[in-house]
C-alpha positions, 0 to 999 in steps of 0.5 A, spaced: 896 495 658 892 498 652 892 494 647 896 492 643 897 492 634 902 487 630 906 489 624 911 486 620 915 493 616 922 490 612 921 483 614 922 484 621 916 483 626 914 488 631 909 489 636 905 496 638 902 496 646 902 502 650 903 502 659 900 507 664 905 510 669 903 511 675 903 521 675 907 524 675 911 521 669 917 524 665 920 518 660 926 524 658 928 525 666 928 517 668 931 515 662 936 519 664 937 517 670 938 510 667 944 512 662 947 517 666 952 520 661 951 522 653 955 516 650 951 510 654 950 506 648 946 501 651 940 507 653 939 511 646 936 517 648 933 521 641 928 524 638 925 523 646 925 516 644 929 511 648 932 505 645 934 499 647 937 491 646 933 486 652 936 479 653 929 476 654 929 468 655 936 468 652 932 471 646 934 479 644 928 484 644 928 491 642 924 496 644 923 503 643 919 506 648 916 514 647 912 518 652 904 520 649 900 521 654 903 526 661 899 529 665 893 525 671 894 519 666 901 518 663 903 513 658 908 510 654 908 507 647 912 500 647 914 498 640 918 492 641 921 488 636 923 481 636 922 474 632 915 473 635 914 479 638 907 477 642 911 470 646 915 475 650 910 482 650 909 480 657 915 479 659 918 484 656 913 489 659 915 487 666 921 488 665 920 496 662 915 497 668 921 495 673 926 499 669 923 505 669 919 505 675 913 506 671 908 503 678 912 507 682 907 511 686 912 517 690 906 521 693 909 519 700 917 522 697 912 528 694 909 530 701 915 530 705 918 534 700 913 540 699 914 540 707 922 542 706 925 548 703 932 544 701 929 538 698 923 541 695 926 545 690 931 539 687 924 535 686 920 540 683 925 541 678 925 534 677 918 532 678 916 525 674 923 522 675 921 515 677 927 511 680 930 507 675 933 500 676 937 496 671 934 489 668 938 484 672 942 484 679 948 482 673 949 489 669 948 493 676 954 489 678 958 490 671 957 497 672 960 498 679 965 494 676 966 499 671 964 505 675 969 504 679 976 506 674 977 513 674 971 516 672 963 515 671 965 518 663 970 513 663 967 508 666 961 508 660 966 508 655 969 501 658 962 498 658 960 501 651 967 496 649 964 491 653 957 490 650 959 491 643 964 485 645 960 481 648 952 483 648 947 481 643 945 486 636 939 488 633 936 494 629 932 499 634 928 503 631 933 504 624 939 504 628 943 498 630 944 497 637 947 492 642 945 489 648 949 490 655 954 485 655 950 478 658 953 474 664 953 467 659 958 471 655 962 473 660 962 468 663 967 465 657 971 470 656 977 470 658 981 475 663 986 479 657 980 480 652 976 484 658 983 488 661 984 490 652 977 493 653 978 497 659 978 494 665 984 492 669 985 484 671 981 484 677 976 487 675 976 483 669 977 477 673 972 480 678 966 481 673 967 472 670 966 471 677 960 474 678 958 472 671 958 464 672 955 465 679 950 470 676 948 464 671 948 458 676 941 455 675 940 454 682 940 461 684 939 465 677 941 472 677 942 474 685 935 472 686 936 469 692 938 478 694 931 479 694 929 475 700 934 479 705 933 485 708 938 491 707 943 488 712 943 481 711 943 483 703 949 487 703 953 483 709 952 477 703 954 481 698 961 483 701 962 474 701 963 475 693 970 477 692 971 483 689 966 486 692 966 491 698 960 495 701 959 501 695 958 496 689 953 492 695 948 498 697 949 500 689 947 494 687 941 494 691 939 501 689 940 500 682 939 492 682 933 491 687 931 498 686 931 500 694 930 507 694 932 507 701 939 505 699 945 511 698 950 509 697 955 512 702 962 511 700 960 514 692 964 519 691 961 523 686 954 522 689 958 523 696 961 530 693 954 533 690 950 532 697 955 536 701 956 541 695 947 541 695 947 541 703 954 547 703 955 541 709 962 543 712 962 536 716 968 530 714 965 528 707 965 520 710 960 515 710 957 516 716 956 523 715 952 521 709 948 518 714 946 523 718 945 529 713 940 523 710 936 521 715 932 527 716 929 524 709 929 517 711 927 512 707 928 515 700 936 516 701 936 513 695 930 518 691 935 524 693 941 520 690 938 519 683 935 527 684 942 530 685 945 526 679 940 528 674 939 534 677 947 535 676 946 533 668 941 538 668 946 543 671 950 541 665 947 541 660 946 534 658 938 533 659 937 538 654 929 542 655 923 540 656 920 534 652 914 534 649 909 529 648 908 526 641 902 527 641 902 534 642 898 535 648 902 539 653 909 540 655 911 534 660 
């Protein structure tokens, strides 16, 4: 971490700092795999900057975070801005460096790519992609949760509702943001505020459920998830109500970060490989798992590829970044 300078603009204290990522790096890629669809409102992505509301020791943190630096040793400029920016710098760093996976050294996934005429060209279009993870077990469990209506579009358009609802506001950047949706609050909402907003009531009762067991101190935001292996994790999982096998492996790729985990039963995702592969096999989940394995452990890595290679089909990943401070293209 470079050093870091402090100011205070209109009235509201900020903190400059820089971090390193591990090459290749390319913010614009990896922002997107975390947002997902042009509406996130949650991950705002403009002018090659991307924003957000962190909830960091029940304080919220903004932070607007913009790449300087690609090619042998990429960096990010983090300016975060908070009511005493230096007490959660830390933390707030930690938690920038597991969302985008800026540690993530992928010359293993690269290898094994440059060895394969079908994988190798999805990967080189999307080369610096880190595998990205959401801040807390919570907000992978919400997204299932939404993800799950009628589309991935809708779904975003649900959790907009909801973090406006129930999230925290803070200026970012000149813009006023909300955070996602925290577990204390929705842990008091009731089931008819949430159906208003979008979700059925299951789901609405679903997601409080998961909200007070997220906020118990004795196993504070799924913790104890870290210390399984992949089946016990996911057999664990399945004992909460509401959740199946799909929202347990999505909640492990994008919670935990276990770039091993495809969530097979994913339709959308399910529906990209075998239109990637031309497969002709039953599009089921163990089918998946055998188009998979011969990319084994980074089902996870190709999951997040076909999604962003699929944006990007579509226009919505617009051309190539370019590092602000005007070196090369990233």
């Amino acid at each position: 971490m470079a050093a870091a300078c402090a100011r205070i603009g209109s009235g509201v204290p900020e903190l400059t700092f820089s971090l390193e990522a591990t090459p290749p790096f390319r913010l614009d890629l990896t922002v997107w795999a975390l947002r997902r669809r042009a509406h996130n409102l949650v991950d705002r992505f403009d002018d090659a900057i991307w924003r957000r509301v962190l909830i960091l020791d029940s304080a919220s943190v903004g932070i607007a975070v913009e790449q300087v630096r690609s090619g042998d040793h990429p960096q990010v400029e983090v300016t975060l801005t908070a009511r005493a920016p230096n007490e959660v710098k830390k933390e707030a760093a930690a938690t920038i460096v597991r969302m985008l996976g800026l540690e993530h050294d992928l010359s293993g996934f690269y290898r094994v790519a440059s060895k394969d005429k079908i994988l190798g060209p999805l990967v080189e279009r999307l080369r610096g992609m880190k595998p990205v993870r959401f801040p807390t077990f919570f907000e992978a469990f919400a997204n299932a949760i939404a993800c799950q209506l009628v589309s991935l579009s809708a779904g975003m358009h649900v959790l907009n509702r909801i973090a406006k609802a129930y999230g925290e506001t803070r200026r970012v950047g000149g813009m006023t943001m909300n955070s996602f949706a925290t577990a204390r609050n929705i842990a008091r909402a009731d089931r008819e505020s949430l159906r208003v907003l979008g979700l059925s009531r299951q789901k609405a009762d679903y997601l409080i459920d998961l909200a007070r067991l997220a906020i118990d101190p004795s196993n504070r935001d799924f913790e104890y998830l870290t210390t399984f292996d992949d089946a016990a994790a996911i057999a664990r999982l399945q004992e909460i109500r509401g959740v199946g096998r799909w929202t347990a492996e999505y909640v492990l790729l994008r919670g935990a970060g276990r770039i091993n985990i495809f969530p097979g039963d994913d339709v959308g995702g399910r529906n990209a490989l075998f239109n990637w592969l031309g497969a002709t096999d039953e599009p089921n989940y163990d089918s998946v798992r055998r188009l998979l394995s011969r990319w084994h452990p980074y089902a996870g890595l190709v999951y997040l590829h076909l999604l962003v290679d699929h944006l990007l089909a579509y226009g919505v990943v617009a051309g190539h970044s370019k590092v602000r401070r005007g070196i090369a293209k990233i």
